[in-house]
Backbone as JSON, one array per atom type, in Angstrom:
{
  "sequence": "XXXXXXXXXXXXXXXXXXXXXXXXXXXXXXXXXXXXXXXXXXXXXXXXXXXXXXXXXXXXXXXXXXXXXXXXXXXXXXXXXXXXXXX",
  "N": [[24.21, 30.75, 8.09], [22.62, 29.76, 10.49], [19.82, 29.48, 9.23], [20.28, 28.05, 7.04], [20.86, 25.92, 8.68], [17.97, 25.59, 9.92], [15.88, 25.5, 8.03], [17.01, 23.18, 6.84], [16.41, 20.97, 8.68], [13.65, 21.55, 9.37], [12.4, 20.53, 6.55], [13.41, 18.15, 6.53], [11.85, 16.89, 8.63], [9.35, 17.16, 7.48], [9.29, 16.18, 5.02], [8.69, 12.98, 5.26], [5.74, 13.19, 5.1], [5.41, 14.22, 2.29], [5.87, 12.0, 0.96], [3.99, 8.81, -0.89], [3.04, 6.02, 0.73], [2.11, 2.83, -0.63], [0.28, -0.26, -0.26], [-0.78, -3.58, -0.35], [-3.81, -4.99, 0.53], [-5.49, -7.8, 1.71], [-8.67, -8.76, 1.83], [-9.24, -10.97, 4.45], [-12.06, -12.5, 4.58], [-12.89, -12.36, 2.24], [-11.4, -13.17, 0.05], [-10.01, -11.1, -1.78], [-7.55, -8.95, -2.99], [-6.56, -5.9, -2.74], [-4.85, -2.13, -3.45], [-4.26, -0.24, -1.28], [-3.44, 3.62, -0.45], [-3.29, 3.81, 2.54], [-2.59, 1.75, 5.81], [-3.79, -0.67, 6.78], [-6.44, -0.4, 9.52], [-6.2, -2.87, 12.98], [-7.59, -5.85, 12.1], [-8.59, -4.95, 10.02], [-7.58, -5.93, 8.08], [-5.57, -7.72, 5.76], [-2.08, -7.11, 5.64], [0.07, -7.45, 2.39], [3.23, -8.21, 2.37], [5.68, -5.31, 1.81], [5.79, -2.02, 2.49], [4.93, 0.55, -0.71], [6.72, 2.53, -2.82], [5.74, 3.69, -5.0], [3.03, 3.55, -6.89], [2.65, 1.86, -9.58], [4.35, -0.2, -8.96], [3.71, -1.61, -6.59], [1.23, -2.42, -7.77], [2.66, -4.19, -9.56], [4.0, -6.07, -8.49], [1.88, -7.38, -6.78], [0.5, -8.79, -8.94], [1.98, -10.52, -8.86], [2.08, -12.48, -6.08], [1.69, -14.36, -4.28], [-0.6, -15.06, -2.95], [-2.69, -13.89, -3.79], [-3.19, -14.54, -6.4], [-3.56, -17.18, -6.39], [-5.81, -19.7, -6.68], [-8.5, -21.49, -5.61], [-10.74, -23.93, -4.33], [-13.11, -23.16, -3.13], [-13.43, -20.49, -4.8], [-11.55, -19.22, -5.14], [-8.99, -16.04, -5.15], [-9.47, -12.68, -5.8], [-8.28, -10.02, -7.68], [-8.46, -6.74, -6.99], [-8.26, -3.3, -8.62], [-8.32, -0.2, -7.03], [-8.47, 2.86, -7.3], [-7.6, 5.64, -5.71], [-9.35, 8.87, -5.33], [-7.69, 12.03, -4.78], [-8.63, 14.78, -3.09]],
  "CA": [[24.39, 29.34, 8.38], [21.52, 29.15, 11.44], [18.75, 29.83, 8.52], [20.14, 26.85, 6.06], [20.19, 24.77, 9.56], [16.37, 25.63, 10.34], [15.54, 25.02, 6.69], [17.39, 20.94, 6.58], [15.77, 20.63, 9.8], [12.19, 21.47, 8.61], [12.34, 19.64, 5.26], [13.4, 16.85, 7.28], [10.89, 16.61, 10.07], [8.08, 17.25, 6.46], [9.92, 15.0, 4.1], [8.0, 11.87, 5.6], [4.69, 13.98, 4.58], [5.42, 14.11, 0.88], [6.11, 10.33, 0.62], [3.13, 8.04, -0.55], [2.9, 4.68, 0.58], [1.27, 1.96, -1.04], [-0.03, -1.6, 0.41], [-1.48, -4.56, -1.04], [-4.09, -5.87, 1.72], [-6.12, -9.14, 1.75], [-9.51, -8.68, 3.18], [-9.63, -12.1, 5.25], [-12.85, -13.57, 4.4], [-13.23, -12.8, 0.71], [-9.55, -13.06, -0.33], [-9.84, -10.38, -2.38], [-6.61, -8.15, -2.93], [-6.75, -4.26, -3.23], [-4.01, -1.72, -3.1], [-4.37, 1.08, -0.78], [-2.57, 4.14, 0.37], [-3.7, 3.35, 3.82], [-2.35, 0.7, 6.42], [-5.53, -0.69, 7.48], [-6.19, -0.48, 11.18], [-5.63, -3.65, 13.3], [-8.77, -6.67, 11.48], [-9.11, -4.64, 8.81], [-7.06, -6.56, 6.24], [-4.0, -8.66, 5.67], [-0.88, -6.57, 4.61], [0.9, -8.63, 2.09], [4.5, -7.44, 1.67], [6.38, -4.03, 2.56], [4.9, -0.77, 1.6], [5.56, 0.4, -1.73], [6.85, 3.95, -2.66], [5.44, 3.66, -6.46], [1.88, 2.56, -6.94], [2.87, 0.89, -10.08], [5.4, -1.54, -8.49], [2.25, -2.4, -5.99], [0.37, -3.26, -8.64], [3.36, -5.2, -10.36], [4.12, -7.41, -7.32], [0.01, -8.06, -6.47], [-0.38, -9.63, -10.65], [2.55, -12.17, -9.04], [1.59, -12.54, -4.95], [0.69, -15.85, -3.95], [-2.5, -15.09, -2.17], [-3.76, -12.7, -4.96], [-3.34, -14.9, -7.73], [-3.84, -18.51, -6.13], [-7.38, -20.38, -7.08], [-8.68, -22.59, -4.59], [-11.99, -24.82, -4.16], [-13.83, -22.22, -2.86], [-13.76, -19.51, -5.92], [-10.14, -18.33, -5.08], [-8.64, -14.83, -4.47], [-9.63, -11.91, -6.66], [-7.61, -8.82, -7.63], [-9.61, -5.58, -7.57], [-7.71, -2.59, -8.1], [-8.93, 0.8, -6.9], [-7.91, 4.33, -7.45], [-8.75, 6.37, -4.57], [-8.85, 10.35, -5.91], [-7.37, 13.11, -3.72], [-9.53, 15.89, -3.35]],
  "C": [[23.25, 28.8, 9.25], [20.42, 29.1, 10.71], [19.2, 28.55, 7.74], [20.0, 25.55, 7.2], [18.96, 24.21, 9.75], [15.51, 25.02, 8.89], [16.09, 23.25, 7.03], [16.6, 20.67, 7.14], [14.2, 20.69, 9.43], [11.97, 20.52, 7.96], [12.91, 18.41, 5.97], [12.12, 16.18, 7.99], [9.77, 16.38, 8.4], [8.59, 16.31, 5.41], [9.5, 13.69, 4.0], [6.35, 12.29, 4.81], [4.52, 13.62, 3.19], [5.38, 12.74, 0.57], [4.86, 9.38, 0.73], [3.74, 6.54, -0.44], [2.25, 4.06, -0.2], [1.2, 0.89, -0.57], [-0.66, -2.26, -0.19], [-1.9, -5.44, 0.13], [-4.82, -6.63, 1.07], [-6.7, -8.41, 2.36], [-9.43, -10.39, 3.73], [-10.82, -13.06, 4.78], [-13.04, -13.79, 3.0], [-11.88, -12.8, -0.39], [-9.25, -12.13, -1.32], [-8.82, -9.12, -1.73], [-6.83, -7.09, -3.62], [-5.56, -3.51, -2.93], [-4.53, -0.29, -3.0], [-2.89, 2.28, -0.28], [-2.08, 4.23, 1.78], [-3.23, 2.49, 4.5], [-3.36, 0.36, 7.03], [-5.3, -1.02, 9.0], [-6.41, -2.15, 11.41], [-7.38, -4.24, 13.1], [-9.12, -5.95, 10.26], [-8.93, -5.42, 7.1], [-5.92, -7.75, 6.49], [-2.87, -8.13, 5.03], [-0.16, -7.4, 4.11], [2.57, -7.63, 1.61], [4.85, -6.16, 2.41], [5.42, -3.22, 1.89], [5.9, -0.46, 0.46], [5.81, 2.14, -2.0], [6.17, 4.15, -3.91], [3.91, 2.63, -6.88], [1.57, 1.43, -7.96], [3.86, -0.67, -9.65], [4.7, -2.0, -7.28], [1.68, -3.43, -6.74], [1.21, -4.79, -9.72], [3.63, -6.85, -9.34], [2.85, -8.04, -6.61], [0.13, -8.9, -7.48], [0.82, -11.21, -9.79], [2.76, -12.55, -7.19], [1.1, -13.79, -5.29], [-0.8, -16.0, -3.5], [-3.36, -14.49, -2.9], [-4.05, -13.19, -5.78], [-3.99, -16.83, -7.37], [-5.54, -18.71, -6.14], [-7.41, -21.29, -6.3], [-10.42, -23.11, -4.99], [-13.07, -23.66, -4.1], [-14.14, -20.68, -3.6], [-11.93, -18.83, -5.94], [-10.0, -16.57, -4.87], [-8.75, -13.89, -6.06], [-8.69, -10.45, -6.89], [-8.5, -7.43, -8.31], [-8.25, -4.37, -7.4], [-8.33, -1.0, -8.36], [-8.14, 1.95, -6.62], [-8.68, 5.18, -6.47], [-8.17, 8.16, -5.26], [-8.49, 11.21, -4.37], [-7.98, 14.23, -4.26], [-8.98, 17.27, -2.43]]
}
C-alpha cells in the first residue's frame, strides 16, 4: 500500500510535466499572431485567451480571434503559424 502511495504521489507532482500548453500571442507592434508553447516573458507579446491543451484548438480559435483576423488602416493583423520542433 506505501509503494502505490509513493507511485500517485510521484505521477502527480510529474503529471504537470507531460502536459503541453499552447498560447496564441500578439506581438504589440506588428499585430501579428503566432502560437507558441511558451508564455512569453513579461513585453514579449500579448496573450490572447487561456492556454490551450491541443495545438489544433489554438489554431482553431486564432482563424476566429478578433485581433488576429481584424484589418485595419494600417495593413491589419497577420496570422503566422509556426511549428517549433523538439529536439
Amino acid at each position: 500500500m506505501n509503494k502505490l502511495m509513493i507511485v500517485a504521489g510521484l505521477l502527480t507532482l510529474t503529471a504537470p510535466a507531460f502536459a503541453a500548453d499552447y498560447y496564441i500571442v500578439q506581438n504589440p507592434t506588428t499585430k501579428v499572431c503566432t502560437i507558441t508553447q511558451e508564455r512569453p516573458a513579461s513585453g514579449g507579446g500579448i496573450v490572447i485567451g487561456a492556454p490551450f491543451g491541443v495545438r489544433v484548438e489554438a489554431e482553431n480559435r486564432m482563424k476566429t480571434v478578433k485581433e488576429c483576423t481584424e484589418r485595419s488602416t494600417t495593413g491589419g493583423a497577420t496570422i503566422q503559424e509556426r511549428r517549433e520542433e523538439r529536439r
